[in-house]
N, C-alpha and C positions, 0 to 999 in steps of 0.2 A: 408509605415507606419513605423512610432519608436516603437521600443523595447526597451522591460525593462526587465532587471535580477530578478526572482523571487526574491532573498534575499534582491533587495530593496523595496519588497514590501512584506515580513517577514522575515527579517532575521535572527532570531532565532527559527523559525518555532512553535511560539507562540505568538508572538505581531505582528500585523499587522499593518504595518508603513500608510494603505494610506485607507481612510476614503470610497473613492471609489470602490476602489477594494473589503472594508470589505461589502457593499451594495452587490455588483455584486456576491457575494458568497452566501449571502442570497438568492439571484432571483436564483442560480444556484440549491443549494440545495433542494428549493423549488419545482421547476421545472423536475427536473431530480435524486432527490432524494427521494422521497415519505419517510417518516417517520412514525412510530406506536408507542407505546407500547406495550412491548413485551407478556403483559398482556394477549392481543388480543390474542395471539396464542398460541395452547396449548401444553405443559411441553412434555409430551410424547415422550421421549429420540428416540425412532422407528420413528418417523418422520421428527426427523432432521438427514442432514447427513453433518459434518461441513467438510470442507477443512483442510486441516493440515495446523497448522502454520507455523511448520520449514521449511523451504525455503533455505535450505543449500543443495549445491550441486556438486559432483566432474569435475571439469573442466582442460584442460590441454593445454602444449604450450611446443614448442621446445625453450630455450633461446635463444634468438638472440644474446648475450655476451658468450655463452660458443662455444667451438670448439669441443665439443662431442655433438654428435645428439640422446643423454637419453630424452625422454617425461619426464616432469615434473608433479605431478598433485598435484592440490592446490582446497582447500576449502576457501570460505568467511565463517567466522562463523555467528554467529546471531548477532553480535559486530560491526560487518564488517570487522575483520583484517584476514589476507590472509595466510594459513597452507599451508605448502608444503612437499610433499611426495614422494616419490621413487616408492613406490608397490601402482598400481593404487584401491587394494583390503586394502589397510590401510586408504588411502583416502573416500573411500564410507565406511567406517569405521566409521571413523569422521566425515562422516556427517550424519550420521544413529542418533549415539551419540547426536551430535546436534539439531538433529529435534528433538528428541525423550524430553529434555530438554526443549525446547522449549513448545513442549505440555503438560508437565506438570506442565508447569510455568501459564495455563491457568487460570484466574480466575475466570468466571464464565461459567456458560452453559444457550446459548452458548455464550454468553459475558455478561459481567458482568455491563457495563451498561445496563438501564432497558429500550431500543430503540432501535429498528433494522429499515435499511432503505431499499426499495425497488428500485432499482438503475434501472435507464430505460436500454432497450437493447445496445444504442450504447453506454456506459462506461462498458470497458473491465476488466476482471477480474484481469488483472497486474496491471490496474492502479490505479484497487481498492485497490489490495495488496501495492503497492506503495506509497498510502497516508494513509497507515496503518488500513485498514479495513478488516477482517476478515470475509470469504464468506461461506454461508450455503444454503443448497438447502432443503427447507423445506415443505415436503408431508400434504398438503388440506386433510378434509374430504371426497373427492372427490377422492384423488386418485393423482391428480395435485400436481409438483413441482415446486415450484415457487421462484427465486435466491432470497437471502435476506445477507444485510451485516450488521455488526454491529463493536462495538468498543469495546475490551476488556480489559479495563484499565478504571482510574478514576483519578479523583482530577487534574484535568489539563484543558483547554484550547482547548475544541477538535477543533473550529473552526479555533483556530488560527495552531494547532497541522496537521488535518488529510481535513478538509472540503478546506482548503483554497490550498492545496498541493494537493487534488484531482480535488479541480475545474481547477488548473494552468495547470497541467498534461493534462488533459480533451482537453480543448483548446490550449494548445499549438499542441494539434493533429489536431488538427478540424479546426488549421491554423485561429483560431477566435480573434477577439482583447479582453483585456478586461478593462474597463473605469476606470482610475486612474485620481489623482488629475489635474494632468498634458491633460488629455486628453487620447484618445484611442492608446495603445498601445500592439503591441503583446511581449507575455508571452517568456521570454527566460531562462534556465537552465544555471548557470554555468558551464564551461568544467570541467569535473575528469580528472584525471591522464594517464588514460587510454584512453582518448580522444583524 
């Protein structure tokens, strides 16, 4: 079967180039996303417990370019560009700093738009983090915790933004095709740098 490069089928990860594909995100959503307002559930800050945003973390490598054998350690910030440090306790430093920024960059509780989705079991919680959803486990009357993700931002495009980047993610795991103008084709990622 052909493949197609996500980015031809949003490549600005808001307009979505292919009429088909914006269908098949709808069935996707639909299906595997249950939706509410947030209405439905109640404020009561003790039953929600959200995930941290910041997603910054110390990682490390010996250079392959240098002839001294010093560990390196480097942060991705929330930006995505790459900090490098010597003392691996300056490192979880900086990203202590950046998580912490992160969460308080939060806009609402627990997000600020006014819709949270209930994502079936098999999308995983990277992928959700991935396509920019932010995960809370939210305690029932009962007592029951039940995952819940939402979107914490506004004035944009989420389907073109987070629904369309989490269905491709989704399926491109699950090795599924998904139905473009062209016909059925499986979902591919362009390589990074580090690929």
């Amino acid at each position: 079967m052909e493949s197609i490069l996500y980015t031809q089928l949003n490549p600005d990860d808001c307009n979505i180039q292919d009429v088909e594909f914006e269908r098949g995100i709808n069935r996707f959503m639909e299906r595997y996303m249950t939706s509410f307002p947030l209405s439905l559930l109640e404020k009561d800050y003790d039953r929600w417990e959200l995930q941290p945003l910041g997603t910054c973390e110390v990682e490390s490598e010996f250079p392959a370019d240098s002839d001294d054998c010093h560990e390196v350690f480097f942060v991705i910030d929330i930006y995505g560009e790459r900090h490098e440090f010597a003392d691996e306790c300056d490192a979880e430093y900086f990203a202590q700093e950046q998580n912490e920024e992160e969460e308080q960059n939060r806009l609402g509780f627990p997000w600020a738009h006014n819709c949270c989705f209930m994502p079936e079991d098999n999308i995983r919680d990277e992928e959700l983090r991935a396509a920019g959803f932010t995960i809370a486990l939210y305690t029932d009357s009962d007592g029951d915790q039940v995952r819940l993700c939402g979107i914490d931002s506004c004035g944009y495009s989420f389907m073109g933004a987070h629904f369309s980047k989490l269905c491709a993610i989704v399926y491109h795991r699950w090795g599924r095709a998904v139905q473009t103008v062209d016909g059925l084709r499986l979902i591919e990622f362009p390589k990074t740098g580090g690929e």
